[in-house]
C-alpha positions in Angstrom: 117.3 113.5 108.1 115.5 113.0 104.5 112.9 110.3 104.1 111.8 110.2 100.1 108.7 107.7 99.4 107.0 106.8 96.5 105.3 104.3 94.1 107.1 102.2 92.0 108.0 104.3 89.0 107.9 106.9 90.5 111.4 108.1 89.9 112.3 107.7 93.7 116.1 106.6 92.7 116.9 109.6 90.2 115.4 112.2 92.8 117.5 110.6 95.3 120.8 110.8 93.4 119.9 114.0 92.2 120.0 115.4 95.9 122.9 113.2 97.1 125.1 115.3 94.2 123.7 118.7 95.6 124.7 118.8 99.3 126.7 116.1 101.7 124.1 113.2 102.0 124.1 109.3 102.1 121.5 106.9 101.1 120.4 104.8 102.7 117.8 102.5 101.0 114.3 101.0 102.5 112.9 98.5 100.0 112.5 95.0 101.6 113.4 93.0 98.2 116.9 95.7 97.5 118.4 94.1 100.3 119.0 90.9 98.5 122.2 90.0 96.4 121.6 88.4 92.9 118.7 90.3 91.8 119.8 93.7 91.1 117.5 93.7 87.6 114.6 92.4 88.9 114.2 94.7 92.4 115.9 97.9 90.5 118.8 98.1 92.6 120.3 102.2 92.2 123.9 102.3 90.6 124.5 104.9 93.2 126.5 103.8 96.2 123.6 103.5 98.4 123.5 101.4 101.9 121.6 98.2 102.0 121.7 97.1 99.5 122.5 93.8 98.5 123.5 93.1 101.9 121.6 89.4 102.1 122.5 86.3 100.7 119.2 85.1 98.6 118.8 82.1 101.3 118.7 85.0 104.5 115.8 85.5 105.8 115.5 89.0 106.3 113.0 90.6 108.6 112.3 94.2 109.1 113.5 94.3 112.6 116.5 92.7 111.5 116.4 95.9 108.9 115.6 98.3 111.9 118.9 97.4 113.5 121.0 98.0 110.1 119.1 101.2 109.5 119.9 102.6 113.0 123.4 101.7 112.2 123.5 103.4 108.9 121.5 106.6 109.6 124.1 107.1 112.6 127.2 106.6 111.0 126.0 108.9 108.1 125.0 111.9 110.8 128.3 110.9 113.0 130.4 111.5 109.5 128.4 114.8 109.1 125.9 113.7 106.4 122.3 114.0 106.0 120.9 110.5 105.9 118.3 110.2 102.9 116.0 107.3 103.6 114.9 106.0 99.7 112.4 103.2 99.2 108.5 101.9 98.6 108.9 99.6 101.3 105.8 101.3 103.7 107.2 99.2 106.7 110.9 99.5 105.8 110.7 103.6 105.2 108.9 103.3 109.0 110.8 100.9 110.6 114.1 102.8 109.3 113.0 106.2 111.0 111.3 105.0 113.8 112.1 104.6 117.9 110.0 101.9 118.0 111.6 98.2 118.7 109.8 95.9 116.7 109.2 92.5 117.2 111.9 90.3 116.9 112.1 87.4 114.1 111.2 83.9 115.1 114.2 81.7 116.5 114.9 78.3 115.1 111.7 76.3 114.8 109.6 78.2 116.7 107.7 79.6 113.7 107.6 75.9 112.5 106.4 74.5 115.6 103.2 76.9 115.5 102.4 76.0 112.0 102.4 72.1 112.6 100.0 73.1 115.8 97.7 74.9 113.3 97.5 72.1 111.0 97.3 69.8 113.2 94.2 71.5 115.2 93.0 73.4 112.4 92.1 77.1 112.7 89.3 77.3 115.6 91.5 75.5 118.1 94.3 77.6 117.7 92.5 80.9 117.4 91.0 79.6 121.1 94.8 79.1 122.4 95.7 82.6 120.6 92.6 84.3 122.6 93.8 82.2 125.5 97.4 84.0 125.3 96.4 87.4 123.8 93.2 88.3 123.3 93.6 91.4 122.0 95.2 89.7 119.5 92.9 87.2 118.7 90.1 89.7 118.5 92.0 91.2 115.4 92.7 88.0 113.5 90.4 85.5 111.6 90.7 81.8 112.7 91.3 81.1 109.0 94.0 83.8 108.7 96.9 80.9 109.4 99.7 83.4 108.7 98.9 85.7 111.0 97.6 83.7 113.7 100.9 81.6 113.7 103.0 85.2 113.9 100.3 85.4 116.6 101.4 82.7 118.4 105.0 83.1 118.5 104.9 86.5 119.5 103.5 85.6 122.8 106.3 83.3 123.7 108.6 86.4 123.4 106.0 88.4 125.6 104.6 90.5 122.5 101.3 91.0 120.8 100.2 91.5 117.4 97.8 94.1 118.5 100.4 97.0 118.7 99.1 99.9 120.8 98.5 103.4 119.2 100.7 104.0 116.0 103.2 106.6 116.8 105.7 105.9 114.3 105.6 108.9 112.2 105.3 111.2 115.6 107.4 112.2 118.7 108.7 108.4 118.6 111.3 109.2 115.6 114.7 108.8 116.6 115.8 112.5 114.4 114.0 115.3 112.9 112.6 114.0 109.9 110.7 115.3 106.8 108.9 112.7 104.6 108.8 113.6 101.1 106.5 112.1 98.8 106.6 111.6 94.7 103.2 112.1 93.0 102.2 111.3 89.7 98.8 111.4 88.1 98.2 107.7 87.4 98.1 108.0 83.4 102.4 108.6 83.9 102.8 106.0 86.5 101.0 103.5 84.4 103.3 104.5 81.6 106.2 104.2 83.7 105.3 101.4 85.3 105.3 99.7 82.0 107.9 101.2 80.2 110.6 99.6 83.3 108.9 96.3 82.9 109.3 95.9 79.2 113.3 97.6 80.3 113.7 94.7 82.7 113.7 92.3 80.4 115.6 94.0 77.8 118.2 94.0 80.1 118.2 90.7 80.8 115.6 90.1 84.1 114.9 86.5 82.9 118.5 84.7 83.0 119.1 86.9 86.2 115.5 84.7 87.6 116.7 81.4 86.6 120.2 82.1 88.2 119.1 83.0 91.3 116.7 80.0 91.1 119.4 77.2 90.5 120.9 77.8 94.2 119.1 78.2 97.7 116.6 81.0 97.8 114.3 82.1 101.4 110.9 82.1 101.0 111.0 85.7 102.1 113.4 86.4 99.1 111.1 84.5 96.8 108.4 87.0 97.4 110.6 90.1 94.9 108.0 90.7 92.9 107.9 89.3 88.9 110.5 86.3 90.4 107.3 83.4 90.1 105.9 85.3 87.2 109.6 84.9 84.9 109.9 81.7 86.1 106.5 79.9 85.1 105.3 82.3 82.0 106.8 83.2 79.0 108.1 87.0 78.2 104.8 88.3 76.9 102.7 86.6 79.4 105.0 87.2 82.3 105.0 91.3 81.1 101.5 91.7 81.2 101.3 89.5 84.3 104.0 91.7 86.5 102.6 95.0 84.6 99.4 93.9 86.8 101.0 93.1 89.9 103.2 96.0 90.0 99.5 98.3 89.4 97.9 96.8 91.9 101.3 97.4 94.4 101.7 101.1 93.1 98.2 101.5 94.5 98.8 100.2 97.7 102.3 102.3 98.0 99.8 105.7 97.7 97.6 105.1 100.0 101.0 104.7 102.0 101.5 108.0 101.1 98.1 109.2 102.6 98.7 107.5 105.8 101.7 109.7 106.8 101.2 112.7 109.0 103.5 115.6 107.6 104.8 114.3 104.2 105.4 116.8 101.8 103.8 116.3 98.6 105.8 116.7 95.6 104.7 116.0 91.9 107.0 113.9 90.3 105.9 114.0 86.5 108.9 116.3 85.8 112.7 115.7 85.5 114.4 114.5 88.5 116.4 117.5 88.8 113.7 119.9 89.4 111.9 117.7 91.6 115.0 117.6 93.8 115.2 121.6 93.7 111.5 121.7 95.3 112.3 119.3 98.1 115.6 121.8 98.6 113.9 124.8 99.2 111.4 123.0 101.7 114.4 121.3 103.6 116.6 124.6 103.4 113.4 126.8 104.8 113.6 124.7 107.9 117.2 124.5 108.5 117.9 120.7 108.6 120.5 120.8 105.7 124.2 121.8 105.8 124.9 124.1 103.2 124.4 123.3 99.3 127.3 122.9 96.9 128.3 123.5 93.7 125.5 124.6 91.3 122.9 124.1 93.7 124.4 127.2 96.1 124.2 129.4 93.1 120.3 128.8 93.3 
């Protein structure tokens, strides 16, 4: 199987469609915020049929073991019906979780996640930190008393016997459940910059801000509420709210790169050319180690 990772902007989408059209493939997407229905501006949903997507209600709660599971399911059936499955997204975690043998930790149940979080505020952080070092303290020695997020996730995970302190990161090793080749997009930062800003100012021109307020009228997670721009459209005005999300999405790009750095094996491929030709590169890599079926069309002429 394909995994293709990338900054935002990056043209991960068009590369991705551009190999689906060459050689029997399915996508299968792993960005955490593409998963929601209602927000197909704002998260950049592909027009390709591509699998989860859309595939939560905006009041779901999604969780990436919860996106494990579906992934598994997808990357399956796609190699059962003789397709490659191509892996798409920025999601670090997602693109990881979706190619990993790993079982992650499940989500909280009912109230359990609530019940820690009135113990915190209730004993404040130095108490519970104590209990937490009392219950894992391998756990504990990673995490700041005043870090109530993760000392709550913490908590619960050692009533389901788990600890926050994962051992040794294998994820991108022998622990993948298929051969695998990680492909990632590179762009000097001058064109991502550009591109960053030239989707932002196309968001809006296609109408992000009514699709904000929509999805703001009914019942919404906080998990969804976290797409990025979503709080930034609904409390600014357009100019204010571009330049604001124009930051954000920097700052996130930057982030997604040193992604890129962390993953043993990926294939660098620069990305500051048409989508077509990028695609091309990653076929000859793919095709030199046999994991593809044979190309089609205008591609096999190649």
């Amino acid at each position: 199987m394909l995994a293709l990772f990338g900054p935002t902007a990056s043209g991960k989408t068009a590369v991705a469609e551009e190999l689906v059209s060459r050689f029997p493939a399915e996508l299968i997407s792993a960005d955490s915020m593409q998963g929601y229905r209602g927000l197909p501006i704002l998260t950049n949903q592909p027009s390709s049929p591509t699998r989860l997507v859309g595939m939560w209600s905006l009041d779901h709660a999604g969780s990436v073991a919860e996106y494990q599971r579906l992934a598994h399911a997808a990357i399956d059936d796609a190699l059962e019906g003789g397709k490659t499955p191509v892996v798409v997204g920025g999601t670090g975690l997602y693109l990881r979780a979706a190619v990993s043998a790993m079982e992650l930790p499940p989500a909280p149940g009912s109230g359990e996640r609530e019940r820690w979080q009135r113990l915190y505020d209730n004993v404040g952080g130095k108490r519970a930190h104590e209990l937490l070092a009392e219950r894992d303290p391998a756990a504990a020695a990673a995490v700041h008393p005043n870090d109530r997020r993760r000392i709550v996730r913490a908590l619960e995970l050692t009533d389901a016997g788990r600890s926050l302190k994962r051992p040794a990161d294998r994820l991108w090793g022998s622990d993948t459940r298929h051969p695998t080749l990680v492909f990632g997009l590179d762009l000097p930062r001058p064109e991502l910059l550009r591109r960053i800003e030239e989707r932002t100012d196309a968001m809006f021109a296609a109408g992000v801000r009514d699709e904000v307020a929509q999805a703001l009228a009914g019942p919404i997670s906080a998990t969804a509420r976290k797409a990025l721009g979503l709080e930034e459209i609904a409390s600014l005005g357009d100019r204010e709210a571009v330049e604001a999300i124009n930051l954000r999405t920097r700052r996130y790009a930057a982030y997604q790169r040193k992604w890129m750095r962390r993953i043993p094996g990926l294939v660098s491929v620069a990305a500051d050319r048409p989508p077509g030709e990028v695609a091309d590169e990653i076929l000859e890599v793919v095709s030199a180690r046999q994991r593809l079926p044979a190309r089609r069309g205008r591609a096999a002429d190649g």
